[in-house]
Legacy VTK file of the C-alpha trace (Angstrom):
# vtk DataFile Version 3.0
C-alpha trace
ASCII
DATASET POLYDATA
POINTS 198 float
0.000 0.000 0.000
2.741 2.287 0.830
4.058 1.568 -2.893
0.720 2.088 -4.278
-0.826 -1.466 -4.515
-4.546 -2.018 -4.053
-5.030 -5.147 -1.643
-7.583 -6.649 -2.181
-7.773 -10.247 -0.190
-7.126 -11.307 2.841
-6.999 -14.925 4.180
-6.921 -17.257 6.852
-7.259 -21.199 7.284
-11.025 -20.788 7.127
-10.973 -18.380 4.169
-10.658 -15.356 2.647
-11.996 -11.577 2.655
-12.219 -10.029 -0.769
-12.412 -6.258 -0.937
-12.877 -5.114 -4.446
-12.109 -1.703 -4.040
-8.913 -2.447 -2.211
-8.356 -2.248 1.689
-8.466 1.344 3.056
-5.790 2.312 5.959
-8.487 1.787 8.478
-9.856 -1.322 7.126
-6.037 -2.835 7.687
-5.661 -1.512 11.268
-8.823 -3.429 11.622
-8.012 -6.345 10.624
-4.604 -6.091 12.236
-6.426 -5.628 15.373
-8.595 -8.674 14.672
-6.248 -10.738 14.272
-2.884 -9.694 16.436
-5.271 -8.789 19.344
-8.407 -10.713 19.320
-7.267 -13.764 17.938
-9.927 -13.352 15.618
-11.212 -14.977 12.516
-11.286 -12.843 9.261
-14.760 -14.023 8.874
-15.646 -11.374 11.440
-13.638 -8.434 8.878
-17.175 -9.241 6.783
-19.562 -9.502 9.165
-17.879 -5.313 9.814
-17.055 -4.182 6.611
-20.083 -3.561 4.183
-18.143 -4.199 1.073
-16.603 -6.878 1.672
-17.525 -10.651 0.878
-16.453 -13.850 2.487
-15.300 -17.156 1.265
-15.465 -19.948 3.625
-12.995 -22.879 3.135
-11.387 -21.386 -0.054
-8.288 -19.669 -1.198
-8.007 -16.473 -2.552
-5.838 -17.331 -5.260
-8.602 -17.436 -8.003
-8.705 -13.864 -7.676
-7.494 -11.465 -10.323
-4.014 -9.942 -9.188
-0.634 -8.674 -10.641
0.966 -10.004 -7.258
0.317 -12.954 -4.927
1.712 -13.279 -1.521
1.429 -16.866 0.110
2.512 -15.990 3.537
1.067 -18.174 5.704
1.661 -21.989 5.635
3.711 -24.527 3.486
1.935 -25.891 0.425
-0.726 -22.975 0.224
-0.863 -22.596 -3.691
-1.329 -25.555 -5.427
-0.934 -26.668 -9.058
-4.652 -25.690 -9.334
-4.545 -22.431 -8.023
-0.846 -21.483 -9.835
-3.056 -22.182 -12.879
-5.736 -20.017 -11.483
-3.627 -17.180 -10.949
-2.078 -17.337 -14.379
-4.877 -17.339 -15.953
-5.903 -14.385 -13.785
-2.558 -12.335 -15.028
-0.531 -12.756 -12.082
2.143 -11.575 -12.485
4.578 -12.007 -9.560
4.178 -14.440 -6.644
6.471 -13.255 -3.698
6.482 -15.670 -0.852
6.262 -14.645 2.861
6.216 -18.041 4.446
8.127 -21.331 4.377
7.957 -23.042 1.033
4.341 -22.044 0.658
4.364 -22.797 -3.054
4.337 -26.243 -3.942
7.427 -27.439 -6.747
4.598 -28.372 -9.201
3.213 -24.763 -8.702
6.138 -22.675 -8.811
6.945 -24.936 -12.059
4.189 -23.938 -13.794
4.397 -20.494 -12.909
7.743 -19.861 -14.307
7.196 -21.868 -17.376
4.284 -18.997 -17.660
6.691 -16.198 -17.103
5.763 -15.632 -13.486
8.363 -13.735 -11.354
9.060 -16.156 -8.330
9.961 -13.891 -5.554
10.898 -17.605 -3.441
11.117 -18.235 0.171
14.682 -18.482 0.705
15.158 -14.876 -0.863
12.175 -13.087 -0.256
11.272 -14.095 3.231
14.661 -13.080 4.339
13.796 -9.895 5.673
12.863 -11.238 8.944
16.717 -13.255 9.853
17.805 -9.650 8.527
15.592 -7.783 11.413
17.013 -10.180 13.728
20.605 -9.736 12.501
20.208 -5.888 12.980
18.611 -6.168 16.659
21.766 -8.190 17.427
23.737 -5.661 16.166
21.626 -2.660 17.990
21.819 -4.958 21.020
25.809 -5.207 20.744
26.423 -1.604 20.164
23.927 -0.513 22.443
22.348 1.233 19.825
18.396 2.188 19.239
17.555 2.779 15.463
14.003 4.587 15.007
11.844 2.209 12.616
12.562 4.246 9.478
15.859 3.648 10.209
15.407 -0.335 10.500
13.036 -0.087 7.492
16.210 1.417 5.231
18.459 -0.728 6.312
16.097 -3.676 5.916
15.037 -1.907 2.234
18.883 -2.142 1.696
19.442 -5.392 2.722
16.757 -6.610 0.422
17.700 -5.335 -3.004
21.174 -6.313 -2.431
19.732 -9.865 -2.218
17.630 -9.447 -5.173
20.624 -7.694 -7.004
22.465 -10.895 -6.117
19.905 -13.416 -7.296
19.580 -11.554 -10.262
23.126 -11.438 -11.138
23.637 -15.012 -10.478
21.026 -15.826 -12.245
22.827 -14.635 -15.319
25.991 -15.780 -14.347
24.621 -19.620 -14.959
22.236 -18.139 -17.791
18.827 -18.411 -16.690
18.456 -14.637 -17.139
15.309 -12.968 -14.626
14.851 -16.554 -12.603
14.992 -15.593 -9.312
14.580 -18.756 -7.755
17.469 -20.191 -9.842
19.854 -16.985 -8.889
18.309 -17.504 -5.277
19.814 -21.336 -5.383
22.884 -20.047 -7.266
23.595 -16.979 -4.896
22.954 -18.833 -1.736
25.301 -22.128 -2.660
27.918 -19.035 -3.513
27.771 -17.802 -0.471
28.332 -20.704 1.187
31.207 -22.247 -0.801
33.295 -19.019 -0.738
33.332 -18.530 2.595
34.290 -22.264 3.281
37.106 -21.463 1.165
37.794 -18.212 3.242
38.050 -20.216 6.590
40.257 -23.100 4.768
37.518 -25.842 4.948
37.435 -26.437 0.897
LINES 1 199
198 0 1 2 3 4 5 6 7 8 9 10 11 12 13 14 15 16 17 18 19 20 21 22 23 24 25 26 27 28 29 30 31 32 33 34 35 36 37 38 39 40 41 42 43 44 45 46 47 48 49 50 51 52 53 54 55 56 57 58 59 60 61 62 63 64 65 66 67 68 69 70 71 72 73 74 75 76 77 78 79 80 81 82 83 84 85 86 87 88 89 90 91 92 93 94 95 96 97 98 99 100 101 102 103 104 105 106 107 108 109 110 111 112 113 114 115 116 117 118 119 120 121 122 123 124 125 126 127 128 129 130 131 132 133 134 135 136 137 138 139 140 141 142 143 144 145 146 147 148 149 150 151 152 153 154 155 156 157 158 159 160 161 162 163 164 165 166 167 168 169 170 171 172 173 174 175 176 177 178 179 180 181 182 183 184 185 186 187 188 189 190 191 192 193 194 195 196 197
């Protein structure tokens, strides 16, 4: 939202909220209330909101998008619902979770020129976090959250820049989850050859 997306669904493991219009500022602190507070379920956002409609015991994946973002529970999308969201023009699928994409799905998805924004790059933000309250902790420092946000934005495209590099360095040009693999076994096997192991 603060990029200029329009949300527009909202899920748990008894369904999903769909808000055609797109989520409003207060409609979020809602449901972040709901469900960080309450312990809600986002059945109840529907029973509120007046625009909204509820899908029990389905995923919102059938719904148009340019962006999906499983970010909840392994195997959440499918092969059935990657196909859904192709065929809805997805675009991107950036995963928030643990391997919430199934191998079959993601697949399919980049066979149909999906961007895979996958686990093991894009859910790093939140060993970053941790890595910089270490470091706060260490130095006895306290960073305001705009300045954890930059350092976190920071972090973040330099692991994208990486994936996307390595990605063309074994030339599968724009496949992030290969230049994920590639960038992350790099990693790893230069600095066992730093500390002599190799």
């Amino acid at each position: 939202m603060d990029l200029g997306a329009k949300c527009v669904t909202c899920s748990d493991s008894g369904g999903y909220i769909h808000e055609p219009a797109g989520f409003t500022r207060a409609q979020l602190a809602y449901i972040m209330e709901l469900k960080n507070v309450r312990r809600g379920r986002i059945s109840e956002y529907a029973e509120w909101s007046e625009t909204a409609t509820y899908h029990a015991g389905e995923r919102p994946w059938g719904v148009k998008c340019d962006i999906a973002y499983p970010s909840a529970t392994q195997n959440e999308i499918l092969i059935d619902d990657a196909k859904k969201l192709v065929a809805n023009g997805c675009r991107c699928c950036c995963e928030g979770a643990n391997m919430p994409t199934t191998n079959e799905a993601l697949t399919y998805m980049k066979e149909n020129k999906v961007w895979l924004g996958v686990a093991k790059a894009a859910n790093a933000g939140g060993v970053a976090v941790s890595g910089l309250e270490m470091a706060q902790d260490s130095q006895r420092l306290m960073w305001t959250r705009e300045e954890v946000d930059a350092k976190l934005s920071g972090i973040m495209k330099a692991i994208f820049d990486q994936a996307i590099a390595a990605a063309e360095r074994v030339g599968a040009p724009n496949d992030l989850q290969t230049g994920a693999n590639v960038a992350g076994f790099l990693k790893v096997a230069d600095s066992m050859i730093e500390q002599g192991c190799v």
